[in-house]
N, C-alpha and C positions, 0 to 999 in steps of 0.2 A: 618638414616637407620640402622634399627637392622637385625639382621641375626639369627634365628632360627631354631631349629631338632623337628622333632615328630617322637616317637619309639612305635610299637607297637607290642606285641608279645601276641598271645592268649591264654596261660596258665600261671603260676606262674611259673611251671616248666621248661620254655621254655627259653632259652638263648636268649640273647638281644646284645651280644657282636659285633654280626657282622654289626648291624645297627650301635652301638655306632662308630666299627671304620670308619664308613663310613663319622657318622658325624665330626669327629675328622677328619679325611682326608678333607670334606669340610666346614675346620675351621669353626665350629660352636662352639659357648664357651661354656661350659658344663654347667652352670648354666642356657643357655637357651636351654635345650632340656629337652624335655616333653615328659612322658612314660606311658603308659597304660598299664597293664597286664591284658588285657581282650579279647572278641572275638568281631571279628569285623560286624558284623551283624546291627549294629546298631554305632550310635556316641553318645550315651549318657554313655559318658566316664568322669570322674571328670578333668582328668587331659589335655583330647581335650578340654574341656570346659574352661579350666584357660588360657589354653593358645590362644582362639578363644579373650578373654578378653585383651590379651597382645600383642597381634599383632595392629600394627600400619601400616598406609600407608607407602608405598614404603618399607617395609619392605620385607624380603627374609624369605620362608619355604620351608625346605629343607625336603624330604622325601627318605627312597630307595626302595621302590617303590611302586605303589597303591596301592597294596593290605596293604600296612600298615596304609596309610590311612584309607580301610575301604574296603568289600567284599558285598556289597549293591550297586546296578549298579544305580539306579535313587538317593542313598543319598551321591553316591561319586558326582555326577555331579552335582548335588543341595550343596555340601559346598564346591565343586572347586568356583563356581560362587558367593557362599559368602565369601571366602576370595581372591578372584583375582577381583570380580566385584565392590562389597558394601565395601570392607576391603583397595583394593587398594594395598593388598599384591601379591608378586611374589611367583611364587609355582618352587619349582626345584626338579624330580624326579630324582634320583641320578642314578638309572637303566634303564631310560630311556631319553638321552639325548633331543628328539624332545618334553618332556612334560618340557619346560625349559620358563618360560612365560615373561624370560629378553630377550629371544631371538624371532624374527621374530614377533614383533607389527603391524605390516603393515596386510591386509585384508588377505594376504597368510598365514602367519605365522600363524595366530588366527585361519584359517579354517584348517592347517594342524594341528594343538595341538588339536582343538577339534572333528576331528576325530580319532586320537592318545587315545583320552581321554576315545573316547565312546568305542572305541575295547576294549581297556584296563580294563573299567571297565565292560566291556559284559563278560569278561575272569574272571575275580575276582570273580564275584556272581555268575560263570558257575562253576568254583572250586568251591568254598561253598557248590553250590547243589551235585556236585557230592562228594564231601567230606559226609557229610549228606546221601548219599543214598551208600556208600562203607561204614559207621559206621552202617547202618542200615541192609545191606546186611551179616557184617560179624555177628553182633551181631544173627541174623538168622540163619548164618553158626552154629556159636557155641553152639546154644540152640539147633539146632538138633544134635549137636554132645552130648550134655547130660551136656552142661556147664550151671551151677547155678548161676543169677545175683542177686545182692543185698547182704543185710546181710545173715548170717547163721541162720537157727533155731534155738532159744534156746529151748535147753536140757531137754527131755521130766521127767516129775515127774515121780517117782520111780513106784508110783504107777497105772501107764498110761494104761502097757498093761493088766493089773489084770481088771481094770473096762472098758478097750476097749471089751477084753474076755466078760464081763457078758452083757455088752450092744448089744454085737454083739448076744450074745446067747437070747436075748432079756430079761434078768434077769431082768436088771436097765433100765432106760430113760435114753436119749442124757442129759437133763437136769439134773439127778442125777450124773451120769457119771461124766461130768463138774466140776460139785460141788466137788467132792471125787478127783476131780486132781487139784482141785483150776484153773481151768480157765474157761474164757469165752465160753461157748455153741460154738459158731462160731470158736475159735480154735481148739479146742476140733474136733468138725467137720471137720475141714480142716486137721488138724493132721492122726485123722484117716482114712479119704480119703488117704492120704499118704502113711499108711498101707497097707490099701485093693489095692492101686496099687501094692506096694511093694510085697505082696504078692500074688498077683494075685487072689484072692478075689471076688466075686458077693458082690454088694449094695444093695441089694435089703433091707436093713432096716437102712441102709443112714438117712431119715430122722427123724426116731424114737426119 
């Protein structure tokens, strides 16, 4: 019997320390804990995958608690049952005592872990969504507050608003205009939409 950790924290930036001391507290030997820095949506993780390889029957995996196993409620319950069913290994939820699969074999014990299992993972991909709709909410909040996502525009040519002026006046084409600032028609366009907002502006020769 071997005795294994899985850690998993969903950004690079995200601390992993507290899992480690957990697994350290239940002596797991450090050469066998396994760590993903990724989001848990999914288990196509390189390092679940090495360690789905290295697990043996009768074997112990230790986790602290479901959601690091995974935040997908039918793919937590579909790889409980591949490593406790097909694997033969024991699953120990360090934060939750009753998900302890050394404990309580007998028909009770199996029927209380796997409803323990289904809540738990109903709560997991219930975070997720709502995580996912407070990311989506705020990012809303912010663009109506006037916050700008992505990169910055690069830095219009010198010569921008001279042949915006004569475009606008309908001197030049959109397509000559372009040309004389060294960009693309389509930026060009989009730039100077920019403008006519910035200024307060009528379009009405927008597509010229």
């Amino acid at each position: 019997m071997a005795i294994f950790g899985y850690i998993r924290v969903s950004t690079k930036e995200q601390n992993e320390d507290r899992q480690l001391i957990a697994m350290n507290e239940a002596n797991v030997p450090p050469e066998n804990v396994y760590m993903d820095k990724q989001s848990g949506k999914d288990f196509n993780r390189p390092n679940y995958k090495r360690l789905l390889r290295k697990l043996r029957r009768d074997d112990v995996l230790y986790i602290k608690s479901i959601d690091r196993l995974g935040r997908n409620y039918e793919e937590i319950q579909q790889q409980w049952r591949v490593i406790t069913k097909e694997k033969g290994v024991d699953i120990c939820v360090i934060d939750m005592p009753l998900l302890d699969t050394r404990r309580g074999k007998d028909l009770v014990g199996t029927f209380l872990s796997d409803i323990v299992l289904q809540v738990l993972s109903f709560v997991a991909e219930n975070e997720r969504t709502n995580i996912r709709q407070r990311q989506a909410e705020g990012i809303a909040a912010a663009k109506a507050r006037g916050v700008r996502f992505g990169r910055p525009p690069e830095p219009l040519p010198k010569n921008f608003y001279a042949n915006y002026q004569k475009w606008r006046a309908g001197k030049i084409s959109g397509t000559a205009a372009a040309r004389a600032c060294k960009m693309p028609l389509s930026t060009f366009r989009y730039r100077a939409e920019s403008v006519d907002k910035s200024a307060g502006c009528d379009r009405h020769n927008f597509a010229k």
